[in-house]
VOZA-962563 format. One record per residue (C-alpha): residue number from 1; x, y, z. Coordinates in steps of 0.001 Angstrom, whole numbers, plus 500000, padded with zeros to 6 digits. Example, Ala and Ser with C-alpha at 12.3 -4.5 7.8 and 13.67 -1.06 7.14 Angstrom:
    n      xx      yy      zz
    1  512300  495500  507800
    2  513670  498940  507140
end
This chain:
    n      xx      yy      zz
    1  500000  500000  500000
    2  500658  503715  498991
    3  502908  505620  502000
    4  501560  508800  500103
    5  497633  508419  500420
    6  496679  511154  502337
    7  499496  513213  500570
    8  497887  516148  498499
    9  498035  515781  494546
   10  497486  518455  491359
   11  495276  516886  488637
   12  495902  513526  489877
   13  499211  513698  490312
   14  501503  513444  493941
   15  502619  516776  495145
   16  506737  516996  495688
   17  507385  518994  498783
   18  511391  518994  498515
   19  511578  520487  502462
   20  510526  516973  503589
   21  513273  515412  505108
   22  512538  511630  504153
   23  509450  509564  503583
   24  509971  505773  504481
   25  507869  502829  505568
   26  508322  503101  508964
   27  511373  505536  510728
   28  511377  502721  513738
   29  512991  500053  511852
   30  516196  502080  511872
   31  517656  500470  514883
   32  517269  497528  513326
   33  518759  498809  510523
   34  522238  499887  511793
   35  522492  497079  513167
   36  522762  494885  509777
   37  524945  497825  508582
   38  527443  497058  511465
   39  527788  493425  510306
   40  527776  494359  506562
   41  531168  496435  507171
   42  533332  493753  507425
   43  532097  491882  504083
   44  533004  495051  502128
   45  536115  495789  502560
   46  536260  498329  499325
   47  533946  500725  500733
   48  535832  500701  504146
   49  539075  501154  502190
   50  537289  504224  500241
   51  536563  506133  503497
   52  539812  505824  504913
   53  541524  506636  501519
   54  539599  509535  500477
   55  537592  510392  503870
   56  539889  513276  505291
   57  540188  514794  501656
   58  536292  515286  501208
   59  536751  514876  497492
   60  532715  514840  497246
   61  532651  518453  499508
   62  529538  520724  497943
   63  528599  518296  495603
   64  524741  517557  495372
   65  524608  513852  494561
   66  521178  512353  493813
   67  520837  508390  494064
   68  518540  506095  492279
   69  519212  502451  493016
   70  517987  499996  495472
   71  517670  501206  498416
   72  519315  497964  500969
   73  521684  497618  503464
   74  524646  497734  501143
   75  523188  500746  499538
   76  523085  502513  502699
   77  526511  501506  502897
   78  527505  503653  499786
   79  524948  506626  500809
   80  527581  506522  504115
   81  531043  506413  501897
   82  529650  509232  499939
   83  528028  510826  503042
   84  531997  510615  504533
   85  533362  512061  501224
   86  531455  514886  501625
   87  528667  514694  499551
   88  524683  516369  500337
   89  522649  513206  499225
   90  519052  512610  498494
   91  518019  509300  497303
   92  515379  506997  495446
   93  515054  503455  494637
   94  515346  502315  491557
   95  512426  498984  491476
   96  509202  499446  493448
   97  510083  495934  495366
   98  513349  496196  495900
   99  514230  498560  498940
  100  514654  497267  502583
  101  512481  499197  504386
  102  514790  498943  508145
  103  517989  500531  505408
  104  515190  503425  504587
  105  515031  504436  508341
  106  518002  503467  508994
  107  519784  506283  506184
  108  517134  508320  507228
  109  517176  508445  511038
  110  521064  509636  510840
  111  520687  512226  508344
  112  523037  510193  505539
  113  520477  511278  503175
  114  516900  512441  502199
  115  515583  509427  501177
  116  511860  508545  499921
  117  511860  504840  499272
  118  509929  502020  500749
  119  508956  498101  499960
  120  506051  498082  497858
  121  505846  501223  495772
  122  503083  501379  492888
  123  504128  503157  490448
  124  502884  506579  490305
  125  504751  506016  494406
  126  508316  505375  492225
  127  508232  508557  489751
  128  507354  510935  492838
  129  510181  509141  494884
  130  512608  510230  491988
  131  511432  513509  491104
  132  511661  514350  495063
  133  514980  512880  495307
  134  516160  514757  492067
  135  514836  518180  493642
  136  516829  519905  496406
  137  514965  522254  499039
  138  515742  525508  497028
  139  514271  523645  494029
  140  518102  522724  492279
  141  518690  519888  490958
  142  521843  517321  491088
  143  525723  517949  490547
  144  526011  514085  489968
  145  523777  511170  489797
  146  524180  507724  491077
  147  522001  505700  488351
  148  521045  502078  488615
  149  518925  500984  485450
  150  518713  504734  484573
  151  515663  506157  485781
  152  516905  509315  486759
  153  518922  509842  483744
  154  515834  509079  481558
  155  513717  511701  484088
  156  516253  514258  483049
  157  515872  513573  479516
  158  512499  512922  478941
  159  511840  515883  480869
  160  514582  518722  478575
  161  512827  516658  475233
  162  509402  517503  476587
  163  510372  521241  476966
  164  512009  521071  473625
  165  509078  519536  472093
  166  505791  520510  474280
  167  503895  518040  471634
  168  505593  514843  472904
  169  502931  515089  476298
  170  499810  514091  473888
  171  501682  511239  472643
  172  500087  507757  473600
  173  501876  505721  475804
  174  501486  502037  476005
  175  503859  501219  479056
  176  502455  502289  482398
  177  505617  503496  483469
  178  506012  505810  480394
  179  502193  507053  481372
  180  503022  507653  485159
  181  506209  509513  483917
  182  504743  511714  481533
  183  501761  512614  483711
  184  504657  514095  486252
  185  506236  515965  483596
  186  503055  517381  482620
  187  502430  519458  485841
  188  506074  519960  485934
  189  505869  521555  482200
  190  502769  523813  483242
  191  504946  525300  486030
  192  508394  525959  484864
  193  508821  525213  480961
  194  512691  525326  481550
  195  512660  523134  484868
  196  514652  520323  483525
  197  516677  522325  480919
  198  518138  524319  483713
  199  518342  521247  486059
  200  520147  519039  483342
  201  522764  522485  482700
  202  524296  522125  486292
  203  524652  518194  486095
  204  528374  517035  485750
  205  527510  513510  485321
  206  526174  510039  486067
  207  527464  506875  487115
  208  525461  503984  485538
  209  525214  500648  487293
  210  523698  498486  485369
  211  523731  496612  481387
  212  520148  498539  480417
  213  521015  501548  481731
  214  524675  501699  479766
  215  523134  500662  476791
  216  520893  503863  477319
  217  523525  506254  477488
  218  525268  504587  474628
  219  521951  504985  472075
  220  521685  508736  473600
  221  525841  509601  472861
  222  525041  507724  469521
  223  522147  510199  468584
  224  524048  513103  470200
  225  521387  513503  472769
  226  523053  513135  475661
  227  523467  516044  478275
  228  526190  514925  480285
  229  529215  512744  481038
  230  528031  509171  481980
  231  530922  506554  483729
  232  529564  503021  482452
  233  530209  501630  486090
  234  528976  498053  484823
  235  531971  497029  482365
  236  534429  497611  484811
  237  535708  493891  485289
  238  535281  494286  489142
  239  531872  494889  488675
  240  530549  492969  485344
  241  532059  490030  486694
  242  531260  490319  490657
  243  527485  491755  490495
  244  526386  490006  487251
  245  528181  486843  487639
  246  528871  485930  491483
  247  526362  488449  492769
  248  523599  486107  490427
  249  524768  482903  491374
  250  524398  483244  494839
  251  521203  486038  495177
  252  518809  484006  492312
  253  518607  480438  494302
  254  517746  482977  497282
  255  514693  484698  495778
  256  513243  481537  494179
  257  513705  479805  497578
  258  512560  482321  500046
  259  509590  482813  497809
  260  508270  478740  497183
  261  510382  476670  499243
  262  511167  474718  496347
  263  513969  472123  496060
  264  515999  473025  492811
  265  517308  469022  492729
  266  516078  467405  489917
  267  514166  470436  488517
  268  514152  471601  484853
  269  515665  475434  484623
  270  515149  477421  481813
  271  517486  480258  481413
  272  517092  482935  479212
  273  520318  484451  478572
  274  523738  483432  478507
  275  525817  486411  479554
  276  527267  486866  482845
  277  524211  486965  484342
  278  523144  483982  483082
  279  526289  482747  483630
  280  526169  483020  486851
  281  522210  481345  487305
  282  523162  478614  485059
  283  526026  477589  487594
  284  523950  477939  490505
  285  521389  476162  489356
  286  523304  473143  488334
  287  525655  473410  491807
  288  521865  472481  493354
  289  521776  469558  491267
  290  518891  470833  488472
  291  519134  470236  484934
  292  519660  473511  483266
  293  518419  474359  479820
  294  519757  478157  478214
  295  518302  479928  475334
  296  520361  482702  473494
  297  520294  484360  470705
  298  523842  485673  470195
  299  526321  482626  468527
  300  529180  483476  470785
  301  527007  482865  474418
  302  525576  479847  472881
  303  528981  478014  471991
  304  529869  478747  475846
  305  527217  477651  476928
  306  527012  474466  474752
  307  531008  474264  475829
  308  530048  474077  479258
  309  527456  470819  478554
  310  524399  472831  478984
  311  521672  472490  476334
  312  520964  475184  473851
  313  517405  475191  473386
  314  514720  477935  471954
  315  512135  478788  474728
  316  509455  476939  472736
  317  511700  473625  473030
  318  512082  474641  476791
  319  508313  475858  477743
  320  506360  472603  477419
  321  509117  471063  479759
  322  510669  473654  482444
  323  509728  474140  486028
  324  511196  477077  486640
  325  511897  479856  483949
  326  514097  482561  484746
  327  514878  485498  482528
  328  518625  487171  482266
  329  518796  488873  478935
  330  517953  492648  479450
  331  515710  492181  476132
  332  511944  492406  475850
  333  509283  489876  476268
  334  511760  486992  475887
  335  508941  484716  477913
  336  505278  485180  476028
  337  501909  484621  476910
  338  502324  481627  474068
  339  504983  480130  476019
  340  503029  480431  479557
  341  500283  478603  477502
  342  502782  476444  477013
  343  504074  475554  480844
  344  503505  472794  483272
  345  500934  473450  485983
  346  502457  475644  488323
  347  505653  476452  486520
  348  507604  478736  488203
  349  508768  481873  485849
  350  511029  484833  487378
  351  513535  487423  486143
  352  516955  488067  487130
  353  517371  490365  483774
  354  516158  494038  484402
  355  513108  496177  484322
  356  509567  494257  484054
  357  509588  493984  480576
  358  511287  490292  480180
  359  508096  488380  481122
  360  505165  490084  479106
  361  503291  490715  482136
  362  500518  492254  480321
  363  499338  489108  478616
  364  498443  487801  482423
  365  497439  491685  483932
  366  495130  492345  480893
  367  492980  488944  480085
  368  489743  489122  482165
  369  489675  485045  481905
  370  492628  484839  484265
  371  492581  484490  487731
  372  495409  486034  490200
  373  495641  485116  493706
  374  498378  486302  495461
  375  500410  483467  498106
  376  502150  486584  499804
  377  504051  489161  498907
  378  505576  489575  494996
  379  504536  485979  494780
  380  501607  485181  492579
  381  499617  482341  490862
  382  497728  483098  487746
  383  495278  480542  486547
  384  495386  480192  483276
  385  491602  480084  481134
  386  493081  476448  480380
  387  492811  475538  484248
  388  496570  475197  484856
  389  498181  477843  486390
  390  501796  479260  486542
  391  503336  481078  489859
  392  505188  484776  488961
  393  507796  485850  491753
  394  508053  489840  492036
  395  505424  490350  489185
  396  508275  489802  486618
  397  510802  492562  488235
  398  514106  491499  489748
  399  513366  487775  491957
  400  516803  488311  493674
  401  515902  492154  495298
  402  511772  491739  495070
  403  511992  488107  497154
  404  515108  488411  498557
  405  517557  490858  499428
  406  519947  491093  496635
  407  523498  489958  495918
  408  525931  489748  499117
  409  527678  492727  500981
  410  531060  491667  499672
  411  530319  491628  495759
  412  528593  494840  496300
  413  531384  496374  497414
  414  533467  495572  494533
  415  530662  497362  492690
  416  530158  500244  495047
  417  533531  500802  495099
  418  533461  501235  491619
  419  530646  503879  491905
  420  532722  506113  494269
  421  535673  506152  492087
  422  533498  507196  489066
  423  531427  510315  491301
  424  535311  511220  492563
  425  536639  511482  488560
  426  533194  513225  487796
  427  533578  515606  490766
  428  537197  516839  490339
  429  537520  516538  486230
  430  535718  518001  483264
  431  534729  515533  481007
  432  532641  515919  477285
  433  529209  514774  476634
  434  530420  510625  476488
  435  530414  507970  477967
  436  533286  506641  479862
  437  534624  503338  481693
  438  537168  503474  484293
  439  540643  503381  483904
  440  542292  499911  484156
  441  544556  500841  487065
  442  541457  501686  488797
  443  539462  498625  488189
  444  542565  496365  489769
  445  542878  499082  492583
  446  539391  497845  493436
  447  540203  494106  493151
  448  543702  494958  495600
  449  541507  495954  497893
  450  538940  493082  498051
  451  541578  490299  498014
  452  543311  490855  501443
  453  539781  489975  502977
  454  539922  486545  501225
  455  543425  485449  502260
  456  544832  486198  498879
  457  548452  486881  497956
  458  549523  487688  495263
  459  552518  487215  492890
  460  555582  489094  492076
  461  557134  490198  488860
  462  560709  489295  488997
  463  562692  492630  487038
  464  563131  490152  484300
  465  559271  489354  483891
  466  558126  493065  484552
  467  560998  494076  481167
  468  559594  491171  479092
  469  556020  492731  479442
  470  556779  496471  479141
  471  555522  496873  483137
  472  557086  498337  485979
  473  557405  495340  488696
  474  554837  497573  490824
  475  552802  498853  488888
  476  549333  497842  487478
  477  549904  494746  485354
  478  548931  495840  481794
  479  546775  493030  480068
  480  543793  492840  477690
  481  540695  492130  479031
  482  540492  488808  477318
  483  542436  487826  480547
  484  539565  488115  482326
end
């Protein structure tokens, strides 16, 4: 249910009040809260290493740094590094099921951050979260933004478009989001037709998280549309690698068994997608003893895959015999309503991919001969008109973060870690309108400081090896990614 119910609204739409200091589920879960964030320190070990690097320095001083990414434990962690570096910080979540609402209160009881995030958003909730977190109490907007999936970069954008091209508001929207979205930038529009323009003319840059989100800023630097730097946080090795890879194989078995109780031994999986997300799934899966199937459509995952003795399959070999279907492609409607027609009673479909686009939800939210009857929260069983009936964890958004809490402390610092070093080079350099990936030396400076945690030691160059190479025997080790 709605946190914002008896908030007041113009034409339908939630008022932003940007004096309110934070608007979470419930401000006495906080204890609670630090708590978890006192155990998560010592299982990221980047983070720590960040404060005590940087911390006296305040690279972050006077910067205005607006977040939009799930709002857990380990995010509260980062809101705290940057909080340390010297940022001001308001924050959003970036999936309506994925915040923790005892890290809300938490970051919000000790003043980290003006947050407005809580379990359970709809979505008109989400878009007044991130316009509220994007607007500062004298009504500015960001210096930086933290992006995760790129909601707030899209906000911006959408919104300098709009005043560009006033038109673009009586265009017909078929995604809900979109609809939601556009009915904020309406009102906004009516008030200030230069609100975004002027907002989007002070920001320095974004850090992007996630796959989707890069690909975003990539399309928008290819069209010459976009309006500031953008660090592609995900292909730094330390994070592609560690979130989408280890973060997956451990946080997906998680969500599917905190939200059926299922035993994965002996099971068919289905997995869509055979990048390092799906890398990750399809390892996990068969460590629990199912038999995985993988669909792709790119040549290259496929041979892996194959290489690896799974079975390449299309998803209309795979529907008629999966239990469980899980999504990890970052495409659109890769599971149809023909293949749920398809399933076993009470298959089990979920995505691990991004956004709620993977599973075409609106196949099962828009036939009137379907039945839904909800279990408990984010999971669902839809009877089909045929009589069988499918279950849907986290109506078709993120399994790991909607029925579970996400990937571990310790591979989300390697990714966080990565975050502050991108808002540091955004905050003390000038950079064009492109997007970026961190420098190599950077990317292994994260990796040196995850590896004393895990007992590792590392080798030395001898003088002879470091000449051979063209390295200095302490300096980073120069190699092409391929190594990795």
């Amino acid at each position: 249910m709605s946190v914002l119910k008896a908030m007041k609204d113009t034409k339908g739409v939630l008022e932003i009040d940007p004096s309110l200091p934070y608007k979470v589920a419930d401000i006495s879960l906080a204890d609670f809260g630090f708590k978890e964030m006192k155990l998560a320190e010592n299982e990221m070990p980047g983070l720590m290493a960040v404060r005590k690097k940087y911390g006296s320095d305040k690279p972050l001083k006077g910067m205005k740094i607006m977040g939009s990414l799930h709002m857990t434990i380990q995010t509260a962690m980062l809101i705290e590094t940057l909080k340390e570096l010297g940022a001001d910080i308001r924050w959003a979540t970036c999936n309506i099921f994925s915040t923790q609402d005892h890290a809300a209160a938490a970051v919000a009881k000790a003043g980290s951050a003006a947050v407005y995030a809580w379990k359970g958003e709809t979505l008109e909730d989400f878009w007044w979260c991130t316009e509220q977190a994007l607007t500062w109490p004298d009504n500015s907007g960001p210096d930086l933004i933290v992006d995760d999936g790129g909601d707030a970069t899209l906000y911006v954008h959408e919104g300098v478009r709009i005043e560009n091209a006033p038109t673009l508001l009586d265009k017909v929207y078929d995604s809900r989001d979109m609809q939601c979205l556009i009915a904020r930038l309406k009102v906004s529009y009516e008030r200030d037709p230069k609100r975004w323009t002027k907002i989007a003319s002070k920001i320095r840059g974004v850090s992007e998280e996630t796959t989707t989100g890069v690909h975003r800023l990539y399309h928008l630097a290819r069209s010459g549309e976009l309006l500031f730097p953008a660090f592609n946080v995900n292909d730094s090795v330390t994070k592609s690698k560690f979130d989408n890879l280890y973060g997956c194989q451990e946080s997906l078995a998680d969500g599917i068994k905190r939200a059926t109780d299922i035993m994965l031994a002996g099971k068919i999986v289905a997995i869509c997608g055979y990048g390092d997300v799906g890398k990750g799934c399809a390892k996990s899966m068969r460590g629990y003893g199912a038999r995985v199937l993988i669909s792709e459509v790119d040549p290259i995952c496929a041979l892996q895959a194959s290489m690896e003795g799974y079975e390449v399959v299309t998803m209309e070999d795979a529907a008629p015999v999966g239990d469980i279907f899980v999504t990890a492609t970052g495409c659109y409607h890769v599971i149809t309503g023909e293949h749920m027609e398809q399933m076993k009673d009470e298959a089990i479909i979920c995505n691990i991919g991004h956004f709620d686009n993977e599973i075409q939800m609106s196949y099962l939210d828009n036939n009137p001969d379907f039945i839904k009857e909800n279990i408990k929260p984010q999971v669902d069983k839809w009877t089909l008109k045929s009589g069988r009936s499918i279950i849907v964890l986290a109506e078709g958004r993120l399994v790991n973060l909607g029925c579970a809490t996400g990937h571990p402390s310790f591979v989300m610092s390697s990714s966080f870690t990565n975050q502050c070093l991108a808002q540091i080079e955004l905050a003390s350099k000038q950079y064009e309108k492109k997007v970026y990936t961190l420098p190599k030396q950077l990317d292994e400076e994260v990796a040196r400081l995850h590896i004393d945690k895990l007992g590792v030691k590392l080798t030395r160059l001898t003088q002879y090896q470091a000449d051979y190479i063209g390295v200095p025997v302490d300096g980073p080790y120069k190699a092409d990614n391929y190594r990795y």
